[in-house]
N, C-alpha and C positions, 0 to 999 in steps of 0.2 A: 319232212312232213308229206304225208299219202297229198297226193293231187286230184280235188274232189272228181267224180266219174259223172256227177248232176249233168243230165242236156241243158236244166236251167244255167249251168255252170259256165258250158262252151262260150268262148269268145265273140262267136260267128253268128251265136242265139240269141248271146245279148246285144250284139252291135247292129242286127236285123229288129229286134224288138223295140230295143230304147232309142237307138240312132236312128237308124234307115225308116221305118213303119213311119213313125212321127215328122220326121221330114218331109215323107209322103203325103200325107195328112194335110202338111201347111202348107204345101204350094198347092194343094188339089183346091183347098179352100181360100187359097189366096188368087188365085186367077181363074177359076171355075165355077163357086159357090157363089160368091156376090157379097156384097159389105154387108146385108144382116149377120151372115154368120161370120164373117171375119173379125166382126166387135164380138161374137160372143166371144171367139177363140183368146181375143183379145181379153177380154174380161175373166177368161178362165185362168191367163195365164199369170196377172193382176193377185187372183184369189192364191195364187198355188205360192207368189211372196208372201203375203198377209196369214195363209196358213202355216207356212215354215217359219214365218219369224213369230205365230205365237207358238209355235210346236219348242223353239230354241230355249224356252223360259218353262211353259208347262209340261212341258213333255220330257227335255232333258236337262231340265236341272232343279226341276220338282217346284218353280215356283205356278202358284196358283193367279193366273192373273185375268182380268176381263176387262182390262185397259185398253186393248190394241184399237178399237175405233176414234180414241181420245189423241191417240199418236198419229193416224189415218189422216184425220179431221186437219192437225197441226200441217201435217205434211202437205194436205192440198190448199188449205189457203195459203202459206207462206210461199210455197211455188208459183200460186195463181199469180199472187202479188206481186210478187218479182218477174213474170212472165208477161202481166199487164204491159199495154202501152200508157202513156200519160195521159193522153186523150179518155182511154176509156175511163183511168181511176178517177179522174175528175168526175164525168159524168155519172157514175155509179157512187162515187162516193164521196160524202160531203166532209171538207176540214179532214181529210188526210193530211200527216203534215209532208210541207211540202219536198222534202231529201226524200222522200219514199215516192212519192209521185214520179218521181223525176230518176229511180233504180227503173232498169228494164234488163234482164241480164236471158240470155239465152238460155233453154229450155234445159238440157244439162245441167249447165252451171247452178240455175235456181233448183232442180231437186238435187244437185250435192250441198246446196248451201242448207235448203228446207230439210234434208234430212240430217243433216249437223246440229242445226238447232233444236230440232227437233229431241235429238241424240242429248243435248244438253239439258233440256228441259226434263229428262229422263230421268236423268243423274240427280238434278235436284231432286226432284220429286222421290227419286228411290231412296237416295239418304236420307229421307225421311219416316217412308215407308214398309221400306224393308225390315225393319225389327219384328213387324208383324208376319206370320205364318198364316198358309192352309185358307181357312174360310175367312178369315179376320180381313185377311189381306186380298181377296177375292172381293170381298167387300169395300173396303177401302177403296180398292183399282174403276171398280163398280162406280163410286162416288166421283172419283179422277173423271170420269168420261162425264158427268152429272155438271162438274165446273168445268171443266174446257168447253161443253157445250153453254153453259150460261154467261161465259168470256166472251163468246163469238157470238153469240146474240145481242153484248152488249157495248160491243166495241162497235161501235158504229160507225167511227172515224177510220177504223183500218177493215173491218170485214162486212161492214152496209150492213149489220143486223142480222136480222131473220129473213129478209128478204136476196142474202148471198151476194156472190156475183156469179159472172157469166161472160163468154165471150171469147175464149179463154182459145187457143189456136190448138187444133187437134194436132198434137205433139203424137198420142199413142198409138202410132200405127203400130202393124204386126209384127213388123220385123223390129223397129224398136224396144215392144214389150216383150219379144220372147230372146232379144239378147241384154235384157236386166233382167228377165226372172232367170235366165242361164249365168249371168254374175253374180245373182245375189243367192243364187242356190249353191253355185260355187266357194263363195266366198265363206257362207254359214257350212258347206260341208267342211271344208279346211277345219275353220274357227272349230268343227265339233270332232272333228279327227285328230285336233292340238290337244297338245301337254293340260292345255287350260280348257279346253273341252271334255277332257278325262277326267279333268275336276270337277267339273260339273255336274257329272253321270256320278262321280263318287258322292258328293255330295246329296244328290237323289238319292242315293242308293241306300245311304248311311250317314247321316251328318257326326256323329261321335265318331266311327273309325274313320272318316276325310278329318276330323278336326284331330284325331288322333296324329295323322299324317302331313302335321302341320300347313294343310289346307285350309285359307282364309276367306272363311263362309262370307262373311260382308262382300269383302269385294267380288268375288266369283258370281255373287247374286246380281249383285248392281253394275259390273259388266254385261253380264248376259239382260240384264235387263234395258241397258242401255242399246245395247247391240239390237235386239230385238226390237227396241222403239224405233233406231234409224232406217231399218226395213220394212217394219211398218208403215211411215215416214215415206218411202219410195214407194211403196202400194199403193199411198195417195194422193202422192201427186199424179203419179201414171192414170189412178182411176179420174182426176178431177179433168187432164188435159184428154181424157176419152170421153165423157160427159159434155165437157163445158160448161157445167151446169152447178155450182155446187151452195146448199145452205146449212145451217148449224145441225137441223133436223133430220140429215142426211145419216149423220155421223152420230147415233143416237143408240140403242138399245138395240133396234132390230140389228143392225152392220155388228153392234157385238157379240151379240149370238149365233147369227150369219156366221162369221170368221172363226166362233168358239165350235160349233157345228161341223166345219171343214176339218178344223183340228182333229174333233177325237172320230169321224166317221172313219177318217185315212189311217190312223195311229200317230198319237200325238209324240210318242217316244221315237219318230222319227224324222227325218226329213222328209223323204222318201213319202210317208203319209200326207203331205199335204198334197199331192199329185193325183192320189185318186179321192181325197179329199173336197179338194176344189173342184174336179171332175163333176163329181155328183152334185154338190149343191150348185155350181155354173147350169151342167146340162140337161138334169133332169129339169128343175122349171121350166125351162123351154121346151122340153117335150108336152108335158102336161099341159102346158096352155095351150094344146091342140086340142085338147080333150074338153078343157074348161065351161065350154057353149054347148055340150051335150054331143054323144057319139053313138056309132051302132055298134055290137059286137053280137056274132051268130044271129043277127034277125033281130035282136032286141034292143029297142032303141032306149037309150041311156040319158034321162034331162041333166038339161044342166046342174051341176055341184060346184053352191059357190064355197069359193076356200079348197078346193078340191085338192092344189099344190100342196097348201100348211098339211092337208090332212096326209096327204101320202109321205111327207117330208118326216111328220112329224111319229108316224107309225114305222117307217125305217130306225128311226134315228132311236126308239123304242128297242125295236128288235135287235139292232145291232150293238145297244149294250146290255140285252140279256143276254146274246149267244156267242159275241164276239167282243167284251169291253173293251179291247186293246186295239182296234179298230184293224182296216184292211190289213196296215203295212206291219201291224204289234211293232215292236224294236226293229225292222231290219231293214235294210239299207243299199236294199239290190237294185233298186229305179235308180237313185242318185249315185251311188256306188259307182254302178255300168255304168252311167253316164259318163262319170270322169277317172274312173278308171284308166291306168296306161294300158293295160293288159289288152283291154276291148277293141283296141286300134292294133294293138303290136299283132296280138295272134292273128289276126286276118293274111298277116305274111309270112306263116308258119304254118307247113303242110299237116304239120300233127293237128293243127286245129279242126280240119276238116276231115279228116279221120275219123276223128274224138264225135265229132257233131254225125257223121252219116254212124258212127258203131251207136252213137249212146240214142240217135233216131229209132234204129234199127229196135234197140231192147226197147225202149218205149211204145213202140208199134205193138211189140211180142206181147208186153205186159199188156195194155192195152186188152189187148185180144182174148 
């Protein structure tokens, strides 16, 4: 096979872009910037699970889903709960029973447990669901998040209502959240690079030539949908113990559009997409609320625009499906790819790599030019 000549290609371009740049980035902001922005990084990096695990179902393996706040929701209270001390469930919460009062399980521990169950709750729910396609089941998923949020408003004994809990021990520091979203983007690449990954992508692709191909559409669905829930599932616990704050209403309509938004702005057909995904809808808000109280531009002073965020959010996310539907990343897999890529580490101890990188520099200057 030709060995591509791409500079995007070179070993030494992508291990400076995706490795090295990004590194840089998160100690400058971790001992420089100060804790506003090291939650935001934090929250960015939060969104970029929550975008890849719905990207794992809608994007590559055609299912249509608008559940993932419902799996969120699941994931941060049951870690809350398990993370609580017994003092505090007492005082927040009336007639818990008492074996629950008295779990306290370390911060780990409670989101592998929270997203196991969570993962199960999945599985029921799919084997039910899943017969339905396309918008039917968009809708249905739509309804899922409608009852999980009306369970937790009503369960009073295990999640205080509407009025949430709280208190909750800041578990998501930075370095924390950015080695689960580096596991779980690992882990969903693997899963999408497997045998049973490959079915997946065929079944998007084709459901009669995969069923042709004695590929078993139920379960490939309800895996991946499970799979999907228990990432979910770790998105919110990490978001609840970054918050400390969490109520049913949290976990509502807006968070699923939020997350559906991430999805297709990046390219939902990848992983790779939730990256620049999450990017924009994390960092752009926070730019724009600089703007929000009114600004100057060339001498002309600008009043305030209230909603000014929705509206620039909402005029991207416009343009970027009439000219780009397939969002940043379309299908490809270069962000995550290089990431874990062997090659990305190996060629840096290979002189042709640096060759390759100052020759294909070279033509790209020329063209350029």
């Amino acid at each position: 096979m030709k060995k591509s000549t791409r500079f995007v290609d070179n070993s030494l371009f992508r291990f400076l872009v995706v490795v090295l740049l990004p590194v840089i980035i998160l100690l400058l902001v971790h001992f420089v910037a100060g804790n506003y922005y090291e939650s935001v990084f934090i929250l960015f990096f939060i969104n970029i699970i929550l975008a890849a695990s719905l990207n794992l179902t809608n994007g590559i393996t055609g299912i249509f889903s608008l559940g993932q706040a419902g799996f969120m929701a699941l994931g941060a209270y049951i870690s809350s709960i398990l993370t609580l001390s017994e003092t505090m469930k007492n005082a927040m919460v009336t007639n818990m029973p008492e074996w629950l009062t008295k779990i306290q399980l370390p911060f780990w521990a409670a989101m592998i447990v929270a997203a196991c169950i969570t993962m199960i709750i999945a599985g029921l729910i799919g084997f039910a669901i899943l017969r339905a396609k396309g918008h039917y089941l968009a809708v249905i998923t739509l309804g899922m998040v409608i009852v999980i949020k009306s369970v937790l408003d009503n369960a009073n004994n295990l999640t205080n209502g509407s009025r949430g809990l709280s208190g909750m021990s800041k578990h998501s520091t930075l370095l924390v959240t950015v080695i689960v979203a580096l596991l779980s983007l690992f882990i969903l690449y693997r899963f999408r690079t497997s045998a049973f990954g490959r079915s997946m992508i065929a079944l998007r692709d084709d459901e009669d030539a995969a069923a042709s191909l004695g590929i078993n559409e139920r379960s490939i669905r309800l895996m991946s949908f499970m799979v999907s829930a228990f990432f979910a599932a770790v998105g919110g616990c990490l978001w609840a113990h970054l918050q400390r704050t969490i109520a049913p209403s949290l976990f509502y309509f807006d968070k699923t559009f939020n997350i559906l938004e991430m999805s297709v702005l990046g390219g939902m057909a990848s992983l790779s997409g939730a990256i620049p995904g999450a990017a924009v809808l994390t960092f752009l808000p926070q730019f724009l609320a600089n703007f929000s109280t009114g600004f100057t531009i060339f001498g002309i002073n600008v009043p305030q625009i209230n909603g000014l965020t929705n509206i620039v959010m909402s005029v991207l996310f416009i343009v970027m499906i009439i000219f780009r539907k397939q969002g940043v990343t379309g299908s490809s897999e270069y962000l995550v790819g290089s990431l874990f890529s062997r090659s990305t580490y190996t060629g840096l101890f290979r002189k042709q790599t640096y060759k390759d990188f100052a020759h294909a520099f070279r033509r790209k200057k020329v063209h350029d030019s």
